[in-house]
N, C-alpha and C positions, 0 to 999 in steps of 0.2 A: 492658233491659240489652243491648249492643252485644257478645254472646252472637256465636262460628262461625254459629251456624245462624241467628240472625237477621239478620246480614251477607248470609250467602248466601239469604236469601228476599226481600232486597232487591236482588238482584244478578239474578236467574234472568230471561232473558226480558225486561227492562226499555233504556230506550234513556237515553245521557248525550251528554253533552256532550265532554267526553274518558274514553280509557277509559286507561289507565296498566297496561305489563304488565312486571312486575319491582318486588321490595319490597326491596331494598337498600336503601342511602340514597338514593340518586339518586328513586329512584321513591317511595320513601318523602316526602321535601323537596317535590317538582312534587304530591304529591296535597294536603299539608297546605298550601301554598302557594295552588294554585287553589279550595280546599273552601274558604279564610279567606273568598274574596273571591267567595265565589256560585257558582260555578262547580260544576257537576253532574257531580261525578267518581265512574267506579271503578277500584280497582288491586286488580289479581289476581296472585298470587306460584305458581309449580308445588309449590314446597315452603314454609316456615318465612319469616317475616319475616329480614332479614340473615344466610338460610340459606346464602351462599357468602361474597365477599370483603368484607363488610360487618362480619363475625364474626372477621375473621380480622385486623387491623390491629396497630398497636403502642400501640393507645388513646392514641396522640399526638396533639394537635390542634399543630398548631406550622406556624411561617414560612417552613420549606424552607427551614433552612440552608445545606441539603447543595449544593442548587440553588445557589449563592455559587462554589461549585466552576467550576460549568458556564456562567457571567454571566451567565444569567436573572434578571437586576437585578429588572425588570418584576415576573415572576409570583416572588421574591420580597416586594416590595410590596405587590403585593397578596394573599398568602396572611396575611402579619403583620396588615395589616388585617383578614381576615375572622377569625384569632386574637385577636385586642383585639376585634373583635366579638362572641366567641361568649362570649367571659370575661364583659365586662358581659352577656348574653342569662342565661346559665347561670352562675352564679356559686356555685352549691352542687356542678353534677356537673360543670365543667372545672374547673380549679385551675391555677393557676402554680407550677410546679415548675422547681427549679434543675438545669442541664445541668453535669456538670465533664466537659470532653473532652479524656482524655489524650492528648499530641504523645509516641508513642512512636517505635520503631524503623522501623516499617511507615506512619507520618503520610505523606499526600504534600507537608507541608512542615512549616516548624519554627512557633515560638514567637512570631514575630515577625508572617509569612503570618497565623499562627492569632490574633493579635491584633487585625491590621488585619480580620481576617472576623468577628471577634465585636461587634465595634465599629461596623463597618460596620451589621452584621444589628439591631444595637439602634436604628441611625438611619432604619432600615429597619421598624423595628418603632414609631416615632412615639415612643422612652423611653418605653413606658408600663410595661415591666420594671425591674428593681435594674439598675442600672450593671453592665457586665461586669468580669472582673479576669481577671489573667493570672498564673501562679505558675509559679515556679522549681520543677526539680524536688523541693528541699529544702522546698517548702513544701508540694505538691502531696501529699506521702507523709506531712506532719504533720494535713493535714487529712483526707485521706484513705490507709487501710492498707491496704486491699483493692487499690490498683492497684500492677502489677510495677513493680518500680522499673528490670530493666534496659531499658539502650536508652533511659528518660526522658529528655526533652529538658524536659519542663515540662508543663501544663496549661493549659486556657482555661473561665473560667466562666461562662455565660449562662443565662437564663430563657426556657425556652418553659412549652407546658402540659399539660396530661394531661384525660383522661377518668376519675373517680373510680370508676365502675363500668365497666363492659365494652360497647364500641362497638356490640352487638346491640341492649343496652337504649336506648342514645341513638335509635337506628333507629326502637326502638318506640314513646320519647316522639313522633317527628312520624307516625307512624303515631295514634297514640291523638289527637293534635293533629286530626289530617284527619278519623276518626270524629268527633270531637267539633264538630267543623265538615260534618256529615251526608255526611262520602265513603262511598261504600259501597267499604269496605274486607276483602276476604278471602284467607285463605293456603289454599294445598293445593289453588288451584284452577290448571288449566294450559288454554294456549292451543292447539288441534291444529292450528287454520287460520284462516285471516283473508281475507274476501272483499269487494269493495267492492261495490253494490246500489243503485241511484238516487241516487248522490251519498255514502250513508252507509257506514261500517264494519259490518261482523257478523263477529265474532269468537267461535268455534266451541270451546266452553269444555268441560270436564271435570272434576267434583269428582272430586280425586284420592282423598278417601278413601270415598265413595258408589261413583267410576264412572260418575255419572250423567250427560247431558250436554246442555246446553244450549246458546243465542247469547246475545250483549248487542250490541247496535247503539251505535254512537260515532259521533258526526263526527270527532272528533281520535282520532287513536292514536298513545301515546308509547309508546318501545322504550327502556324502562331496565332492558334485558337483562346490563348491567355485562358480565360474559367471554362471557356466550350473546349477545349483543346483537348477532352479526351472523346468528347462527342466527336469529333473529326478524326480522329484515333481508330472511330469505329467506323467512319465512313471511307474511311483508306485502307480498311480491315488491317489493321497493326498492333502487333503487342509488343508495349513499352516495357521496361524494367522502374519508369516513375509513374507516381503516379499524385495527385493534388488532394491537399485538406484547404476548403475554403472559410474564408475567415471575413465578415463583415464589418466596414468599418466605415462610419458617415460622420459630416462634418456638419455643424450649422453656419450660415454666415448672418450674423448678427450686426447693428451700427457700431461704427469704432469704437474702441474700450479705451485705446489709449492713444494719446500720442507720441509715442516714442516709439521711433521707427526697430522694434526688435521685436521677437519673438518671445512671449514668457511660456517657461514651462513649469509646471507641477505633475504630481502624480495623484491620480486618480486615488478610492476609495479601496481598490484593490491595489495598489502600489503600479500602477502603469504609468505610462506618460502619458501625459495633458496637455494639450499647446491650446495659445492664442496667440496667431496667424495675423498680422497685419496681406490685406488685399486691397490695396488700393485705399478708397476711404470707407472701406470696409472692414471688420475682423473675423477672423474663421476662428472655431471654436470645435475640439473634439480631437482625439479619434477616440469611437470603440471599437472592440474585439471580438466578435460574435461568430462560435461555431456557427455555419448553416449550410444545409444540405440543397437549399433554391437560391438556382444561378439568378433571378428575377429576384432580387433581398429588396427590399422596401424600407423607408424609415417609419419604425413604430412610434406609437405613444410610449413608449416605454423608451427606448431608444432616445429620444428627445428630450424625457422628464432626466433622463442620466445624467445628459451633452449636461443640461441645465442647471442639476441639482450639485455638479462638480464646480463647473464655470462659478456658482454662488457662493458654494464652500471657500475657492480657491482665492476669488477675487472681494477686492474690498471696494462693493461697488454702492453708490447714493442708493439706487434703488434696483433689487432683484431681478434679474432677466427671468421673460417669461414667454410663452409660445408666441404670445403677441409680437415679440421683436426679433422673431425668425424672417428674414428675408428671404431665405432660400436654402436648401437642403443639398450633399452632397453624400449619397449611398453607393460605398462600391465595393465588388467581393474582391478579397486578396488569394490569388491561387498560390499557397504555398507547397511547395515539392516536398514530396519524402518517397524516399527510395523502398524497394519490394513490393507485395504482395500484402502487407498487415492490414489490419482494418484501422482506417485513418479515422472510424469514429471513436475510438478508443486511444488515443496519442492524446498526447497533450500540448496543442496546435499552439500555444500563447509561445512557446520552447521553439515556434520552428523559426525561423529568417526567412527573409526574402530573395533569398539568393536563388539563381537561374543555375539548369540544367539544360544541357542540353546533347538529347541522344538521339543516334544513328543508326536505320537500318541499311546497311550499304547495300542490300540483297535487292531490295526492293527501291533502296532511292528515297526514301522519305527521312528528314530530317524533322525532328518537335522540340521545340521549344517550350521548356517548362518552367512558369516562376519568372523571376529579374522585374526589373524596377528601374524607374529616372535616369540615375545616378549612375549604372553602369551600363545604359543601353548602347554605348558605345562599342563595349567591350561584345557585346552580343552579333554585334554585327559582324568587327573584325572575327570572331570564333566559326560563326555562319560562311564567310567566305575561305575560310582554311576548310571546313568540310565539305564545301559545294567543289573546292579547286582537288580535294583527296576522291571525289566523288568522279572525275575525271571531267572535269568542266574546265577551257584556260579561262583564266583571271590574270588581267594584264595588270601589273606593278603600279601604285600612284604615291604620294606622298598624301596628301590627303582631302579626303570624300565627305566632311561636315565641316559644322562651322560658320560661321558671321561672313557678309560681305566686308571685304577690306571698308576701314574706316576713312581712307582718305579723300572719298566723294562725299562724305557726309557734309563735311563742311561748302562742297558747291550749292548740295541742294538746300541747305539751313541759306544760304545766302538768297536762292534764287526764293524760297518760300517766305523769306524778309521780307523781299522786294514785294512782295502782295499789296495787291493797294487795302487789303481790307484784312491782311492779321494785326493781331495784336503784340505788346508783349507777352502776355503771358500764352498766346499761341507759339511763340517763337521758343520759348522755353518748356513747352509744356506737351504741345501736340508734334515739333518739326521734331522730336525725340526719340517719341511713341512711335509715330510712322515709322523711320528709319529702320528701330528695335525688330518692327514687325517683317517688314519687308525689304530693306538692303536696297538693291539696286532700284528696287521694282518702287520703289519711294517717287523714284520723279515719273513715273506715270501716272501716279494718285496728283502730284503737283500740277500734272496737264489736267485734272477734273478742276482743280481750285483754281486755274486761270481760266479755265472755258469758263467758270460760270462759280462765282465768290460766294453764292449761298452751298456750295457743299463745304465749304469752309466749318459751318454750323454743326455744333457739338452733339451728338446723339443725346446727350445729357451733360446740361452745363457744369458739372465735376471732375467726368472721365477724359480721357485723351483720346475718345474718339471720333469722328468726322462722320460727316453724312457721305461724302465725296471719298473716305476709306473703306464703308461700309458698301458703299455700289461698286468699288473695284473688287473686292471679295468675292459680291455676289456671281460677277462677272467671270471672274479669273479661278476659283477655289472650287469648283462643282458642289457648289451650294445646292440642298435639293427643296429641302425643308426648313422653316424659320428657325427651328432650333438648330440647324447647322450650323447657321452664324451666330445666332445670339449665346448659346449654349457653348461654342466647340472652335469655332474660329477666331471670337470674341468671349469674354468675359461678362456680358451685360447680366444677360438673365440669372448671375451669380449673386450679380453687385448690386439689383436692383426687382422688385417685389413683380411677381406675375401683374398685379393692377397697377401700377407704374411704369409698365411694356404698354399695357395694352394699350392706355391713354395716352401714348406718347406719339401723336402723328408724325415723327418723322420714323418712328418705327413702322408704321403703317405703310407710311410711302417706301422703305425701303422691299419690304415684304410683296408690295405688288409689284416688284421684279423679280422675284421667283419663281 
């Protein structure tokens, strides 16, 4: 069983090929990418897999509309491609969802602008979405009520995508990809120092939860430090040619706004975009864009009064949202790249994209990863294994290293999960789904919990689609350390539901005294 501690007995003291220090995506995508193809990897994380901006997104996979703004034609191109990629790869946890973006008061243009950019973006996108449309504001407030009608100039309606569970767990499919492709993969382990030694790497490791500490020798070292990523720059003594302007951007998740399974956008007060994020029977609300110079950003009173005071402006809601109908908060820094030496306090960071870099010290063998996003982590990965294979590492040939398990067992186990003498319909519909979604093959092992014993059948909260009997195979299988591992990063709960509605929840109790 691919158990913390069997990880780490694989890890202690052993030499690879590349060593990978950072479990975000970024570093997550380069392990499972080189582990497909032979390659003798490890990645070690200081804390939680997508325990910083990995967790923190708008579980958007999408084309970089906004980018249309700014004429980055190019990288949107090819972000829409790597979206029509991930859709066919993943077709049960991405989904195409509909965009309506109100042209209100605050748009930086009208109805017409906003036509030619949706239109454009679908040409951009190879049509592999619904046609766009464009609505008058008399029609825009018959299809939808929730949006304010003053100030309406109209609407524009487009297709990107979402992540059906929460961008933590996507993290951990190409994590569990890379173990399952022999990486020796572990979290809570941290890096103190990094020295080079007759050509090789030795990097001066730490179990954060033992203390204990050991080396692992590399030839290759990649720095998929994501915001720390120039701190580990300095512990590998390297100078880059990029270097990050960080940018803060948090969500709230509030009770549902609507029911209409789509995404509404508007533009903020300074002309940005504004979504409201259908999560389950939840809705997200937000982004903002805040230079900060601390990697540890927090959500302000000020930051919250913003989410709040737009959400009110934008929507036409009975009654004003208020701190009180904050369920839960999502704060994460965005590392954007800019190339040289200028001082990135002075740039104008709202202008940069979230496009990834990434450069090579061949002299030394350290490869860093700067910047990238969701959408084209794929791309990062395939890039990472053409520099590790130019770095003189073999990489043997595959067709392909991500992806859903084949869909033609699903329908055994939806059969054999019928046959429960204790689900229901709407568990048949509802929960044999979600499992699948989550875990592919590894489904009918969670089905051997609900025949040993039909009370893990029972809903961690009778809304969500998940089980008391999914949540103890996690803890089991996922090197769960900490409650917020799962409730936070593996799981969605502590998103979709209030710190004092955890705590009260005895089967969350009981799951926790497995950890």
């Amino acid at each position: 069983m691919n158990t913390r501690s069997a990880q780490l007995h694989k890890l202690k003291n052993q030499i690879f090929e590349v060593a990978i220090v950072g479990g975000g995506i970024n570093g997550a995508v380069s392990a499972a990418a080189l582990a497909a193809r032979g390659v003798k990897v490890a990645l070690i994380d200081r804390g939680d897999f997508a325990g910083v901006t990995s967790q923190e997104s708008s579980n958007m996979v999408w084309g970089g509309i906004k980018y249309l703004q700014t004429y980055e034609i190019p990288l949107v191109w090819d972000l829409c491609g790597s979206r029509n990629h991930m859709l066919e790869a993943f077709p049960n946890r991405i989904k195409v969802i509909s965009f309506l973006a109100a042209i209100g008061p605050t748009a930086p243009f009208g109805r017409f602008l906003g036509a030619l950019g949706i239109y454009l973006y679908w040409v951009l996108g190879r049509f592999k979405t619904k046609s766009p449309k464009v609505y008058s504001p008399q029609e825009t407030l018959e299809i939808e009520t929730l949006i304010n009608s003053n100030g309406l100039r109209g609407s524009v309606r487009y297709d990107d995508a979402l992540l059906i569970d929460n961008d933590a767990r996507f993290v951990w499919d190409f994590i569990k990809s890379a173990i399952d492709h022999s990486a020796v993969v572990t979290n809570y382990v941290s890096m103190k120092d990094a020295t080079q030694e007759n050509g090789k790497w030795v990097l001066h490791l730490q179990d954060e939860v033992s203390d204990e500490q050991f080396d692992i020798n590399a030839d290759i070292v990649i720095n998929a430090g994501g915001p720390w990523g120039k701190d580990l720059t300095v512990k590998f003594h390297d100078q880059t040619l990029h270097q990050l302007a960080l940018s803060k951007g948090i969500h709230l998740v509030v009770p549902k706004l609507t029911t209409n399974n789509r995404v509404l956008a508007f533009f903020d007060d300074k002309g940005r975009l504004f979504y409201v994020i259908p999560m389950q029977d939840r809705s997200v609300i937000g982004t903002t864009d805040t230079r900060v110079e601390n990697l540890s950003s927090e959500v302000t009173d000020e930051d919250r009064d913003f989410v709040l005071e737009q959400a009110n402006r934008c929507l036409n809601l009975v009654k004003p949202l208020t701190k009180d109908d904050i369920i839960s908060e999502r704060c994460g820094v965005r590392p954007l790249v800019v190339k040289g030496k200028k001082d990135v306090s002075k740039i104008e960071w709202t202008a940069l994209s979230r496009k990834h870099e990434i450069e090579v010290n061949k002299k030394r063998k350290i490869i860093t990863i700067f910047g990238g996003k969701l959408t084209d982590c794929v791309n990062v990965g395939e890039e990472v294994v053409r520099f590790v294979k130019n770095l003189g590492v073999k990489v043997t040939k595959i067709k392909k290293w991500y992806g859903e398990d084949s869909s033609e067992k699903f329908n055994q186990f939806n059969s054999e999960f019928s046959n429960l003498s204790s689900t229901t319909e709407s568990d048949i519909d509802f929960i044999a789904p979600a499992i699948w979604r989550r875990h592919g093959n590894e489904s009918f092992e969670i089905l051997e919990l609900f025949k040993d014993d039909s009370r893990n059948l029972e809903r961690i909260f009778p809304e969500l689609d998940l089980t008391l009997g999914e949540c103890k195979y996690i803890v089991k299988t996922e090197m769960v350390q900490r409650p917020e591992d799962l409730w936070r990063r593996r799981t969605a709960v502590s998103l979709l539901r209030s710190a004092e509605e955890i705590s009260h929840n005895p089967l969350i109790g009981q799951v926790n005294a497995l950890i």
